[in-house]
C-alpha positions in Angstrom: 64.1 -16.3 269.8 64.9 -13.5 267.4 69.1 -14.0 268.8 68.5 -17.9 267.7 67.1 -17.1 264.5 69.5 -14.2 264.0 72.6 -16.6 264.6 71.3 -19.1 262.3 71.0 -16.4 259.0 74.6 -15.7 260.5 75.8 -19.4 260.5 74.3 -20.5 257.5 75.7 -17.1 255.2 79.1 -18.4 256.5 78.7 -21.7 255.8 77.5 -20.6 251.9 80.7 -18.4 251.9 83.0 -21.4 253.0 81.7 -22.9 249.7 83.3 -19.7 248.0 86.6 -19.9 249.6 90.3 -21.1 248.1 89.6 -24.6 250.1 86.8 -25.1 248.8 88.0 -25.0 245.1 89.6 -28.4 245.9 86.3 -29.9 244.7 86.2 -28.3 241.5 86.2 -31.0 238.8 89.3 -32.2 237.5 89.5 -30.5 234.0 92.2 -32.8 231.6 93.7 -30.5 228.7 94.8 -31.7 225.4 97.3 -29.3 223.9 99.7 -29.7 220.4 102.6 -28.7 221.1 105.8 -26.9 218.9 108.8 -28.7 217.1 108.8 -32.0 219.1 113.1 -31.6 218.3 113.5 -28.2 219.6 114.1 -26.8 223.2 110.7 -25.2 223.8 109.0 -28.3 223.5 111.4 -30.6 225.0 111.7 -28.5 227.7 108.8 -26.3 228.4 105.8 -27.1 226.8 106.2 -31.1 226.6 107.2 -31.3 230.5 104.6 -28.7 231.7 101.4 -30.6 230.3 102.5 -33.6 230.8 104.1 -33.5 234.4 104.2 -29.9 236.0 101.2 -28.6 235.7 99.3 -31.9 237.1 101.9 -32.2 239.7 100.7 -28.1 241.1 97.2 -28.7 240.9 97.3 -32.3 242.6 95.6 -33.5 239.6 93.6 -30.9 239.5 94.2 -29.6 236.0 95.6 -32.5 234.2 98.0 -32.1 230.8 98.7 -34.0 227.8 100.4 -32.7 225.3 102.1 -33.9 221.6 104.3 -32.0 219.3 102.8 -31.2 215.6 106.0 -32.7 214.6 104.5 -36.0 215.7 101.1 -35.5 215.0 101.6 -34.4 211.2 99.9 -31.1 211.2 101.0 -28.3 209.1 101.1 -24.8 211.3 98.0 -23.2 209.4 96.3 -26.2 210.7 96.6 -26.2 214.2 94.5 -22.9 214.8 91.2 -24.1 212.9 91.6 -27.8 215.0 91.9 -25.8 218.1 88.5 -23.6 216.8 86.7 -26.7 216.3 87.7 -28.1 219.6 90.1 -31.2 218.6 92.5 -29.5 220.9 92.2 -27.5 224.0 95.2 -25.5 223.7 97.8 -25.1 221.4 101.3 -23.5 220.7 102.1 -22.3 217.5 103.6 -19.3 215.4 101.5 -16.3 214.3 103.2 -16.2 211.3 101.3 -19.6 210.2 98.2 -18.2 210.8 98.8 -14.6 209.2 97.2 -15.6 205.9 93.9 -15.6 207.7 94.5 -12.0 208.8 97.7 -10.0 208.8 97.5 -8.2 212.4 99.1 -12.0 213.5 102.3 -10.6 212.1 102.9 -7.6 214.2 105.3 -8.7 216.7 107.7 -10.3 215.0 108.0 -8.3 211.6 111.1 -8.6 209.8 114.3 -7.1 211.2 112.1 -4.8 212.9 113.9 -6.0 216.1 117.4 -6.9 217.2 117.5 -7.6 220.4 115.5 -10.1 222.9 114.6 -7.5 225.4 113.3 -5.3 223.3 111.3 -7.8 221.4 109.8 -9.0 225.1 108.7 -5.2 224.8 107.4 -5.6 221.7 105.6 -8.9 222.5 103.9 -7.5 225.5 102.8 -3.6 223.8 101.1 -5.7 220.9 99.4 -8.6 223.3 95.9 -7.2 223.8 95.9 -6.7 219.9 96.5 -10.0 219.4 94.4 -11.3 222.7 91.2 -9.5 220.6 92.1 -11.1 217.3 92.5 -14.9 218.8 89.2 -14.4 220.5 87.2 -12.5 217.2 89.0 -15.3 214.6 89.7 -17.9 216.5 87.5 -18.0 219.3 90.1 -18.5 221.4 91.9 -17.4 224.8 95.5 -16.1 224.0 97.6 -17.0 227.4 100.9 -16.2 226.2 103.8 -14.9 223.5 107.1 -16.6 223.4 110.5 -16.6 221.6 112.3 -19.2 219.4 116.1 -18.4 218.8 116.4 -15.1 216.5 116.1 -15.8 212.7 119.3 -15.5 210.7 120.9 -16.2 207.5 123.0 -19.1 207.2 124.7 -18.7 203.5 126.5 -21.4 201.5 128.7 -18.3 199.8 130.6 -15.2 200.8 129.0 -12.4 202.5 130.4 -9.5 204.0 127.7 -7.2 204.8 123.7 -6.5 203.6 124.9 -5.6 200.2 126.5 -8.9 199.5 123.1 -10.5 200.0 121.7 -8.9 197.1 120.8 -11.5 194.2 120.3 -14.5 196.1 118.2 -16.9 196.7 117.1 -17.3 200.2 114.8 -19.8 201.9 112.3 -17.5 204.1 109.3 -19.5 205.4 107.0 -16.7 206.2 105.7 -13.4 203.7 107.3 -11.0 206.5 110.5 -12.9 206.0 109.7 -12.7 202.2 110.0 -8.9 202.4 113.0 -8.4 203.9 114.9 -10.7 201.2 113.2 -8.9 198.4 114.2 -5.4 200.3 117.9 -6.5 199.8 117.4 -7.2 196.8 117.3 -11.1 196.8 114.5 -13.6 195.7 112.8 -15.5 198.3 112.5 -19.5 197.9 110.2 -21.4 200.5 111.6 -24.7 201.0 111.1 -26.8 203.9 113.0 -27.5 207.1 114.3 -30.6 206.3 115.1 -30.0 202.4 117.6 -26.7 203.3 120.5 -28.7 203.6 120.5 -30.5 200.1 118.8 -27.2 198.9 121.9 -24.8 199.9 124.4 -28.0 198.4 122.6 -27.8 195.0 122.2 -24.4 195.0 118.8 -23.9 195.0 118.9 -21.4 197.6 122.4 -19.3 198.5 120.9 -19.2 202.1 118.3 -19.7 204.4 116.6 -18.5 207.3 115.9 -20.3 210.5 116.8 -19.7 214.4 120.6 -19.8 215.6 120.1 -23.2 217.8 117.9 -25.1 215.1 120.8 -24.2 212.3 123.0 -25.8 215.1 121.2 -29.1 215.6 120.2 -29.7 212.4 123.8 -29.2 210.9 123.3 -26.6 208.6 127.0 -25.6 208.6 127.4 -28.9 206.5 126.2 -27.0 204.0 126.4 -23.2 205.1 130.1 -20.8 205.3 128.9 -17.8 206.9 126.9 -17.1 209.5 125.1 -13.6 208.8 123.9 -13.1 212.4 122.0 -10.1 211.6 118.5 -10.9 213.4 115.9 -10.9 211.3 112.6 -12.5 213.5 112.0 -14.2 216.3 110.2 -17.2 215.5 108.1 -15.4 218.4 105.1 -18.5 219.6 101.7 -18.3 220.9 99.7 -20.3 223.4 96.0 -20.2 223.1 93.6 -21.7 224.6 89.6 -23.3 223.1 87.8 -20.6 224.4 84.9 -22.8 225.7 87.4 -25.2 227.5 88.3 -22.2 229.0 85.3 -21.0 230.5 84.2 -24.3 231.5 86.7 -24.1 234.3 86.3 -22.4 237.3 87.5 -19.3 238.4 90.2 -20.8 240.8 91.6 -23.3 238.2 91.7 -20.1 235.5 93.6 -18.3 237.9 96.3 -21.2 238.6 96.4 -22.4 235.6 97.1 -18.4 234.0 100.1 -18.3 236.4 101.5 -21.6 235.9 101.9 -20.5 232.2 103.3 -17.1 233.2 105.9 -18.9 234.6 106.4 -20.8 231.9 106.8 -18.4 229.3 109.2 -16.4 231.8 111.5 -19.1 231.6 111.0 -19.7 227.7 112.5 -16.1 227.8 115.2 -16.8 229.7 116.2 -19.8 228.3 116.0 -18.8 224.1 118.4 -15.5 225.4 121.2 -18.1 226.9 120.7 -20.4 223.7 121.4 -18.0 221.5 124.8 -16.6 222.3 125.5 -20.8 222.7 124.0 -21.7 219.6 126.3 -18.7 217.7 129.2 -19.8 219.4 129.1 -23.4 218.3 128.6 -22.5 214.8 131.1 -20.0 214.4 134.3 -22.3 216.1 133.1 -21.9 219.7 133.8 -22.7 222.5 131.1 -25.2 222.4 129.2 -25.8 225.4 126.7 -28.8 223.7 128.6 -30.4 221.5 131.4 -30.3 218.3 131.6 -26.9 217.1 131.1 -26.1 213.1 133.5 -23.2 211.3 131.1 -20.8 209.7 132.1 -17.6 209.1 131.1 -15.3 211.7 129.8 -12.0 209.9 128.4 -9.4 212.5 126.4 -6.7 210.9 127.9 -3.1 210.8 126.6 0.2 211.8 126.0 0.6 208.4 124.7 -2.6 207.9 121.7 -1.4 210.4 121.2 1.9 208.9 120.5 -0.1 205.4 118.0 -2.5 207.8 116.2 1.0 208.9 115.6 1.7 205.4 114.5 -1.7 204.5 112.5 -1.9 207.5 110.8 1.3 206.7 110.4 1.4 203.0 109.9 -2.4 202.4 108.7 -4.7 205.5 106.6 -2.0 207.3 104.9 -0.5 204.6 104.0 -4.0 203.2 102.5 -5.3 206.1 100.6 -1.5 206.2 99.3 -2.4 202.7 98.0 -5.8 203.6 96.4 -5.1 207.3 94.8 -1.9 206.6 95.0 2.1 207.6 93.7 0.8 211.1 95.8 -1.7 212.1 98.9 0.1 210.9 97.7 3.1 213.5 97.4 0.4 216.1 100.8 -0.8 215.7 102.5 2.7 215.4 100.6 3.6 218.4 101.7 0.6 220.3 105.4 -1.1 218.6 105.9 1.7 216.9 106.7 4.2 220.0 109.3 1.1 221.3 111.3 1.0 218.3 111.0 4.4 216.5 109.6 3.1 213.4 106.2 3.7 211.8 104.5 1.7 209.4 102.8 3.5 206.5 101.3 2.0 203.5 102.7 3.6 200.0 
């Protein structure tokens, strides 16, 4: 009697641990996520995040987790707006660029400060040192789940007059769309302009702006060498990109579906990597007379930065951008950042 009842207890714990078990997460519910997505015109949407919500990740989950995703582009939202929609819950996750959201705390900026960095595997470094700083502030501002930190092509200045090195770029105007950016242009001595995207091209051909700032493959596809000489390709950001998810849509999924879904997006972003480092020597190449690989090339003016060009950038970097952002995000976040991007690229920010 006591073997029977003992084999029961035995039989029924394993039958309540079966319920615990990978198979068994096949009957979680089917969770559907609604994400905004990047430049709708650009590769990391058309590419990564457009295909993976709206085809791969359903496809890995057999339904499982379910995707559907828009660009901001199409939907009309501005990219200070796209964090507070995502707060309220309009969408479940979202990609984005800190840099749009820095006005509502500057510790958004730290990984992708102004000619801080100037190459893409030290700015991978970068990216992954100052994560968990920006994991905490997502979740305490945004009350969301911060799932990963991407490149666009590096920023660089695309001028509509001659420039020969960093000196040259003193007095002029120079279309910058983020305060970081700002600081840099104002560290060499030039005025920075905000004008939009779209408007650059009839902006640099009236002389409104001498030249403007955008990534190498989006001056490519957008024909900015229809208006720009020289090609400055000193890098001066990253355009670096969130992904964050509605922190409540979150933890309404289970803990198998977190997991799967986590390392779908891992695999993701490693391939966003990848794929912004090949598109940037590509993008270069086309506009500075090629080869071309993806199309006509364009004639700019191919000006590489000299070793003296990037001991001027250390100054700038130090005396200007760093100690800027110091002033504006406070004695503590500074230390955070020295104690974290600082040690990787042997700078220290300190406000004056």
């Amino acid at each position: 009697m006591k073997q029977s009842i003992k084999a029961g207890l035995i039989a029924g714990v394993a039958a309540l641990a079966l319920q615990f078990t990978p198979a068994a997460h096949a009957a979680d519910a089917p969770v559907v996520i609604k994400a905004v997505g990047t430049w709708g015109n650009l590769t990391n949407f058309t590419k990564h995040e457009g295909p993976f919500w709206n085809k791969t990740i359903g496809e890995k989950t057999g339904g499982n987790i379910v995707g559907e995703i828009k660009p901001q582009t199409e939907l009309g939202l501005k990219g200070f707006e796209i964090m507070r929609l995502l707060k309220l819950g309009v969408f479940d996750y979202a990609h984005g660029l800190p840099g749009y959201v820095a006005a509502e705390n500057a510790v958004f900026e730290g990984a992708d400060l102004s000619s801080i960095v100037q190459d893409i595997g030290t700015e991978r470094k970068v990216a992954e040192a100052y994560f968990p700083t920006l994991e905490k502030a997502f979740a305490e501002i945004y009350d969301a789940k911060l799932l990963q930190l991407y490149p666009f092509p590096s920023q660089m200045l695309w001028c509509n007059a001659e420039i020969k090195s960093i000196d040259d770029l003193k007095g002029k105007k120079i279309r910058v769309y983020a305060t970081t950016l700002g600081d840099f242009v104002e560290g060499v001595g030039g005025s920075s302009v905000t004008v939009g995207f779209a408007e650059v091209i009839p902006a640099l051909e009236k002389g409104v702006v001498d030249c403007g700032i955008t990534g190498t493959m989006p001056a490519y596809n957008a024909k900015w060498y229809q208006a720009a000489t020289h090609a400055y390709t000193m890098r001066v950001g990253w355009g670096l990109a969130f992904g964050a998810m509605n922190m409540k849509k979150w933890n309404s999924m289970s803990e198998s579906q977190q997991k799967t879904l986590k390392a779908e997006i891992d695999a993701m972003t490693d391939r966003m990597w990848e794929e912004t480092a090949k598109e940037d020597g590509i993008a270069v190449k086309c506009l500075t007379g090629g080869p071309c690989e993806i199309g006509e090339p364009a004639n700019m003016v191919h000006v590489v930065p000299s070793a003296e060009d990037l001991k001027k950038r250390d100054k700038i970097a130090t005396d200007v951008v760093l100690a800027r952002w110091a002033e504006r995000c406070g004695a503590e976040c500074a230390a955070n950042w020295n104690a974290t991007v600082g040690k990787i690229v042997g700078l220290e920010a300190k406000a004056k």
